[in-house]
N, C-alpha and C positions, 0 to 999 in steps of 0.2 A: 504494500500500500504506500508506502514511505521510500526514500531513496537511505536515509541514516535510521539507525536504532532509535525510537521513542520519535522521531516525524512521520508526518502526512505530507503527501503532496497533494493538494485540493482539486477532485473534478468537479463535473457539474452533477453526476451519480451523489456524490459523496455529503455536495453542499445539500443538494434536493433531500437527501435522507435525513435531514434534521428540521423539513418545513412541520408547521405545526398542521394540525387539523383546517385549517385555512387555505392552504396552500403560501402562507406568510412566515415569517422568522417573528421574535420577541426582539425587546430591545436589547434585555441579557446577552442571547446569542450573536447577534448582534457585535454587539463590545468584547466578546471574547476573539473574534473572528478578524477583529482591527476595523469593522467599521461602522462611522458615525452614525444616528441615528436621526431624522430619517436615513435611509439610503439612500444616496444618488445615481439617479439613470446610470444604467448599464457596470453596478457595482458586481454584480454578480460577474458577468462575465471577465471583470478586471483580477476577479478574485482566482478564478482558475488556473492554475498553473503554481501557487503561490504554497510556500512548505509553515504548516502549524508545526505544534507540538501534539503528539497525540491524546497528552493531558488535555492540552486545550479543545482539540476535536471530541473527545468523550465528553467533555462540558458542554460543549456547541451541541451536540445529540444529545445529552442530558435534560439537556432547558426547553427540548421541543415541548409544546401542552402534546402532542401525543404522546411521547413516553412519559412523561409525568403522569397519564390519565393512566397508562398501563401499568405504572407501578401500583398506584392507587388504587385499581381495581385486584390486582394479582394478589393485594395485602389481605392477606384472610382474616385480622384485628380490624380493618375497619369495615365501618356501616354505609354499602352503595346502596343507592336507592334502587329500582327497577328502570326509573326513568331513566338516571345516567348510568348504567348498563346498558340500556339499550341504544343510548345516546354515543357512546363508546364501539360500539359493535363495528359502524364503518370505519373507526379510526383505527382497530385491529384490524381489520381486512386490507386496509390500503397500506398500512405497515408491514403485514406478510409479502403484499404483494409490491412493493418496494423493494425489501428484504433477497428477496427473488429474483428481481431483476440485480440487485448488485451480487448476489452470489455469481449470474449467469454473467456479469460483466469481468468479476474476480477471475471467473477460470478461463475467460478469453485471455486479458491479462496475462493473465501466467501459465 
């Protein structure tokens, strides 16, 4: 994924994998990632090519609301309701199937 031990080198796979439920970033991830908040036109694609730390990409996917919701629902100590359970359900779905396509993208790669 990385060219050195403990980096990233950032695609557009890798950035899209931390969108939230939206299809949007937060502003957290955001500032861990180097940039300002708003975003400016065509940040994304300026961002490509460009090497994190992988601490800081697990942060950057950390901070998505989808995986936040996933942890939240996965926690078997807390009380979800039915409604967001089912509120939840496309954002699993679309997370497998994200998941999926960067698995199929990993073994091209390498």
């Amino acid at each position: 994924m990385g060219n050195e031990m403990g980096s990233v080198v950032l695609t557009k796979a890798l950035i899209e994998a931390g969108r939230t439920g939206s299809a949007g970033y937060t502003k957290k991830q955001l500032k861990i990632i180097g940039i300002e908040h708003p975003p400016r036109k065509g940040w994304l694609l300026n961002l490509i090519g460009t090497t994190i730390t992988q601490e800081a990409y697990d942060k950057f996917v950390a901070f998505s609301t989808a995986n936040r919701a996933e942890v939240f629902l996965s926690d078997p100590s807390l009380t979800v309701s039915k409604r967001a359970m089912a509120l939840a359900e496309p954002t699993k779905e679309q997370q497998a199937h994200d998941e999926s396509l960067l698995r199929g993208l990993a073994s091209k790669e390498g």
